[in-house]
C-alpha positions as CSV (number, residue, x, y, z in Angstrom):
1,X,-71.9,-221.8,269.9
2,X,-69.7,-219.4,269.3
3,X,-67.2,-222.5,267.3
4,X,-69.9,-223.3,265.0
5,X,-70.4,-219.2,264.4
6,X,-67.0,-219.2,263.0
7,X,-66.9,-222.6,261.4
8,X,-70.1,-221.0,259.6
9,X,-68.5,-217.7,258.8
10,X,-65.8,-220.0,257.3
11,X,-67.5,-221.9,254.8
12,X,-69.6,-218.8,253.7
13,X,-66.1,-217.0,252.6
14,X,-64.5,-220.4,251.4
15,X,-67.9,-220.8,248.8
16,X,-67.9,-217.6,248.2
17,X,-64.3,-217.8,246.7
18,X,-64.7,-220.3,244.8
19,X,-68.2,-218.7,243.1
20,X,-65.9,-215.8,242.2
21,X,-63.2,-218.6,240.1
22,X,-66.0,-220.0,238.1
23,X,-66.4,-219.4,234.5
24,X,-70.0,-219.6,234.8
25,X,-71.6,-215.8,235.4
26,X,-75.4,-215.2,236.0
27,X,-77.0,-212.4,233.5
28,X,-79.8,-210.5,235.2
29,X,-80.4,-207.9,232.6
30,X,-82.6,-207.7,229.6
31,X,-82.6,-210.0,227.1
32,X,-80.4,-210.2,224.1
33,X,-82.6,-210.0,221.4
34,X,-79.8,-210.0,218.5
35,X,-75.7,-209.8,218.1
36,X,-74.1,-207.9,215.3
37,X,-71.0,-208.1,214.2
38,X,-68.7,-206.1,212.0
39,X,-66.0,-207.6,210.6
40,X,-64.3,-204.9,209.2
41,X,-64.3,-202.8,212.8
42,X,-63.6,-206.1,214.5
43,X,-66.7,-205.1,216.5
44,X,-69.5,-207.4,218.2
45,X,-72.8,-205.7,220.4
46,X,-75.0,-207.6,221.8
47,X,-78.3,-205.7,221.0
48,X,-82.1,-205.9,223.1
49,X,-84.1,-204.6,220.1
50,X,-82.0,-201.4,219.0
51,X,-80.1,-200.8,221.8
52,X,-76.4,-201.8,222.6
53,X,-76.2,-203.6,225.5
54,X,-72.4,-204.6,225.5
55,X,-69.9,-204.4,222.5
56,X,-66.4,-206.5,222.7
57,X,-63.4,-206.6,220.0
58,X,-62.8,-209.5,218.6
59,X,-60.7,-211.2,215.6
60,X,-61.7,-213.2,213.3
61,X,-60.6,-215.9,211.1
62,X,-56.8,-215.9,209.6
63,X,-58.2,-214.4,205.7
64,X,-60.9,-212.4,207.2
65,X,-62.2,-210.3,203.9
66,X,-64.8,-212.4,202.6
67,X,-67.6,-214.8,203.0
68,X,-66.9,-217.9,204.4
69,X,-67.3,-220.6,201.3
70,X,-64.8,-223.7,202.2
71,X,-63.7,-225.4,204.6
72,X,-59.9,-224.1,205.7
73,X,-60.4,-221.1,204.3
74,X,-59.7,-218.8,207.1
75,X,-62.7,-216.6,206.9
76,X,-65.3,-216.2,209.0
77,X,-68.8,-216.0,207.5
78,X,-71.1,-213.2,206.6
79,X,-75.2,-213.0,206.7
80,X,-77.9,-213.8,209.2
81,X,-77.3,-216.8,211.4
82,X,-78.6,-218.1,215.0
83,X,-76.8,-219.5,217.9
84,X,-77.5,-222.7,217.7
85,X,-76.2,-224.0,221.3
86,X,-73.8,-223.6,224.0
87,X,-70.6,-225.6,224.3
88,X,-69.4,-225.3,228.1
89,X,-66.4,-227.7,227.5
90,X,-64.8,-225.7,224.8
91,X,-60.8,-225.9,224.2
92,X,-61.5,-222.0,224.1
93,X,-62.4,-221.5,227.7
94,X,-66.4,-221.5,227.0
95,X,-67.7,-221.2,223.5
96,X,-71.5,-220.5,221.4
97,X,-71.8,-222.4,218.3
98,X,-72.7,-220.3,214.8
99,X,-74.9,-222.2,213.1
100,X,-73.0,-221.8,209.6
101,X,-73.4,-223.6,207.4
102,X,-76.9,-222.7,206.2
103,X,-78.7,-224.4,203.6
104,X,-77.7,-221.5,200.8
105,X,-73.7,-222.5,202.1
106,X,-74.1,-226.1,201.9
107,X,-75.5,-225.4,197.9
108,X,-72.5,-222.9,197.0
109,X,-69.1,-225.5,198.3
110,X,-70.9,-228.4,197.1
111,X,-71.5,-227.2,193.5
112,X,-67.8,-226.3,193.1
113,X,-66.9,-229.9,194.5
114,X,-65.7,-228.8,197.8
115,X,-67.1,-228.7,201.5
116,X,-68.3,-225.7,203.2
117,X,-66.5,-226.7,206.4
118,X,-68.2,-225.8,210.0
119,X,-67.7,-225.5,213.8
120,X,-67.9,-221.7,213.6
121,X,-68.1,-220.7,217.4
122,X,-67.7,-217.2,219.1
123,X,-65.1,-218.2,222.1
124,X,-62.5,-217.8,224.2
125,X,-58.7,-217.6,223.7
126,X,-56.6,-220.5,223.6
127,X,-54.2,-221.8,225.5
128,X,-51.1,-220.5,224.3
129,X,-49.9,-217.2,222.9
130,X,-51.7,-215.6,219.7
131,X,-49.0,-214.4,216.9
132,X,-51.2,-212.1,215.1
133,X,-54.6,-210.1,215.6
134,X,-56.8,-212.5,213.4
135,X,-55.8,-216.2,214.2
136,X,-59.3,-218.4,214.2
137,X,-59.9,-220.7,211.8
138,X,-63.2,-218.1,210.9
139,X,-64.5,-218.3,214.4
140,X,-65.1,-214.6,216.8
141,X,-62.7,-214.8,219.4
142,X,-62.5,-212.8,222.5
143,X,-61.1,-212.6,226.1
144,X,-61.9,-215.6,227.9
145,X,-63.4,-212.8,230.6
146,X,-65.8,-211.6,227.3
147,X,-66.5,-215.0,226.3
148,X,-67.9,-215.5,230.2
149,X,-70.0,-212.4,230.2
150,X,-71.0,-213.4,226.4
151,X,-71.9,-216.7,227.4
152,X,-74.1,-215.7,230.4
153,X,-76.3,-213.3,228.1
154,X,-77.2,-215.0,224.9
155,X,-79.1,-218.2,224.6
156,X,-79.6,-220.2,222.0
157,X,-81.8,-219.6,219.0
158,X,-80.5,-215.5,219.3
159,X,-79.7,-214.1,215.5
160,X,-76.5,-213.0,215.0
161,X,-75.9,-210.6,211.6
162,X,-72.3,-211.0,210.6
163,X,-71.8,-207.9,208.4
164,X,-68.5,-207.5,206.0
């Protein structure tokens, strides 16, 4: 009796351990009704109604000052968007996808001949070493710690106001 006790006691600390490795986190709190961002403080809250749950820094695509018009760019967009799903395999530890381009986007790059590119994700770091503070391609990047609390709060279908 007292063998199985242990084995037991065993197997509860070796799952335990490995619950603490994974990059999937459980979010118990209330619900996050909106994200902001703002580009130019390299700020991002997560919001229930008016009030700041969590806030992260961030950086932002390689030409950040701007609306996002065309694909390679460097800059990551600005107005009202929705998180359109999650992407748990991400090359960027876990990652939500932005659903830029809208409808208005689409309009704009093709009437100057040009696509308005896409992909536009709020995620995790990559795999190597960053050489500057704004590196994406005009994604929101953050810790790959942030992007696991991140991922756990918002769902898809939450706005997200990307503000110059």
């Amino acid at each position: 009796m007292m063998r199985l006790v242990r084995f037991l006691a065993l197997l509860a600390i070796v799952f335990g351990l490995t619950a603490c490795g994974s990059k999937f986190r459980r979010y118990h709190g209330p619900e996050v009704t909106s994200v902001q961002v703002h580009k130019a403080e390299r700020k991002m809250y997560l919001l229930h109604e008016n009030r700041v749950l969590k806030s992260f820094d961030m950086a932002l695509g390689f030409a950040p000052e701007g609306h996002k018009q065309f694909e390679g760019d460097g800059k990551t967009p600005e107005g009202v968007y929705y998180i359109s799903h999650k992407n748990p395999d991400s090359n960027y530890h876990l990652s939500l996808r932005i659903s830029y381009p809208n409808e208005y986007d689409v309009a704009f790059a093709e009437a100057q001949g040009k696509s308005p590119g896409g992909d536009i994700f709020i995620h995790g770091a990559p795999k190597g070493p960053v050489s500057r503070r704004d590196w994406t391609l005009g994604c929101l990047a953050v810790t790959d710690r942030e992007i696991e609390t991140i991922y756990s709060m918002i769902n898809p279908g939450t706005p997200i106001y990307i503000l110059p």
